[in-house]
C-alpha positions, 0 to 999 in steps of 0.5 A: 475544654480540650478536644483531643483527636488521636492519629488513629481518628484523623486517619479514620476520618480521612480514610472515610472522606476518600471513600466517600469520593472514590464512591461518588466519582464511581457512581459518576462513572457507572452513570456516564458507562451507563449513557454510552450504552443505552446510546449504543443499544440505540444505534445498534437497534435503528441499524440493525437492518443494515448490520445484518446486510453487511454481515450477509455480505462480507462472504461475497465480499470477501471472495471479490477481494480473492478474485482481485486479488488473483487477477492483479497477481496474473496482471503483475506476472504478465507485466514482469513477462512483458518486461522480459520479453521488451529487455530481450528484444533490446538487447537483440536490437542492439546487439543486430543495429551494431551488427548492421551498423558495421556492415553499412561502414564496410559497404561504404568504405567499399563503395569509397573505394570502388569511387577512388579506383574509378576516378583513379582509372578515369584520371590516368585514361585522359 
């Protein structure tokens, strides 16, 4: 006795076989797609109270961060202005401690030389 099965046959059959997975692996998918939202429908409803605190919320919320945000900006434009004004008043003095470091040096190398003459005048007087 002598079976004999075509290509078309096998391919039939392999073709069922494939189907029949992809349907089980299908319905193990809905079943777990299904678990995940029944535990999210779960959460969802013991929390509702507070997702709706939260969202009545976000407008206060939100108008804090605008609020901050409008303070850390003056913060930030005081802080450059400062710096500027502190940039300034070093270069003026250093610009006013080398004025008055060069008028100090004339007045000792007058002071040095009023010495000199005195003790010149001194010395020739004896």
């Amino acid at each position: 006795m002598a079976v004999t099965i075509s290509l078309n046959d096998a391919l039939i059959f392999l073709l069922s076989v494939t189907g029949i997975v992809l349907l089980v692996y299908l319905a193990s998918t809905l079943s777990n797609i299904n678990s995940i939202l029944k535990d999210v429908k779960y959460i969802v409803s013991k929390n509702k109270n507070n997702i709706d605190s939260t969202i009545s919320s976000l407008p206060g919320i939100a108008s804090n961060i605008q609020g901050i945000t409008g303070e850390v900006r003056e913060g930030v434009q005081t802080i450059a202005a400062t710096a500027e004004t502190i940039e300034r008043n070093l270069a003026n003095s250093s610009g006013s401690i080398s004025d008055k470091a060069e008028i100090a040096v004339d007045y000792v190398q007058i002071i040095s030389e009023l010495v000199k003459t005195g003790i010149n005048y001194l010395s020739k007087r004896k």
